[in-house]
Phi, psi and omega in degrees: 000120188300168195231140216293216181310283175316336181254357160283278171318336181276298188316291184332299232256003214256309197292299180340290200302328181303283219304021167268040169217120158345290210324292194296331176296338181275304160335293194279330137330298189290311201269029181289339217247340206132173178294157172177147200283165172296340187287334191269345172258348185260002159282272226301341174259330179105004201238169218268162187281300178320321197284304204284332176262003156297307221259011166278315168302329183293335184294301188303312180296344186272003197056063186231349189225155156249146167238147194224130173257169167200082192077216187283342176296127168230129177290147161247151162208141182309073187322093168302314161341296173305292178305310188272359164281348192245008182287289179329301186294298168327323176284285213298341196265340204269123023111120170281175170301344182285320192274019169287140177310154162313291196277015156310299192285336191264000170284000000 
């Protein structure tokens, strides 16, 4: 069952809001390259298991990540689906580099 206008823009706005944090667009880099457990992410950002597994549930909820357990292990992976429909919304909306906001440019 197709999902209406509205439940379209909820879903749009669910991912937006993930994907308005560093943390998780660096998160969603990494697990761009492959699966991988929190302990292999939380080496690879320096960041803490509590820290790391927030902003994966925030991922998870936006459908933007999968998770697999496997014995006490829980995997992560990039829900591709997800990723190229909101890839796809991103290209319509982005901005060339001339046209980047100021405080974009002054970090």
């Amino acid at each position: 069952m197709p999902l209406s206008d509205d439940q379209t823009r909820a879903v749009a706005a669910l991912r937006f809001r993930a994907l308005g944090d560093e943390t998780r667009l660096r998160l969603l880099g990494i697990l761009a390259e492959g699966e991988m457990c929190v302990a292999d992410l939380m080496d690879e950002t320096r960041l803490g298991q509590s820290l790391v597994s927030h902003h994966l549930r925030t991922l998870r909820q936006a459908g933007l990540v999968r998770n697999r357990p496997e014995g006490r292990l829980v995997f992560y992976s990039l829900s591709h689906a997800a990723a190229d429909a909101t890839i796809e919304a991103l290209t319509s909306l982005v901005r060339s580099p001339a046209e980047a906001p100021a405080a974009a440019l002054d970090e």
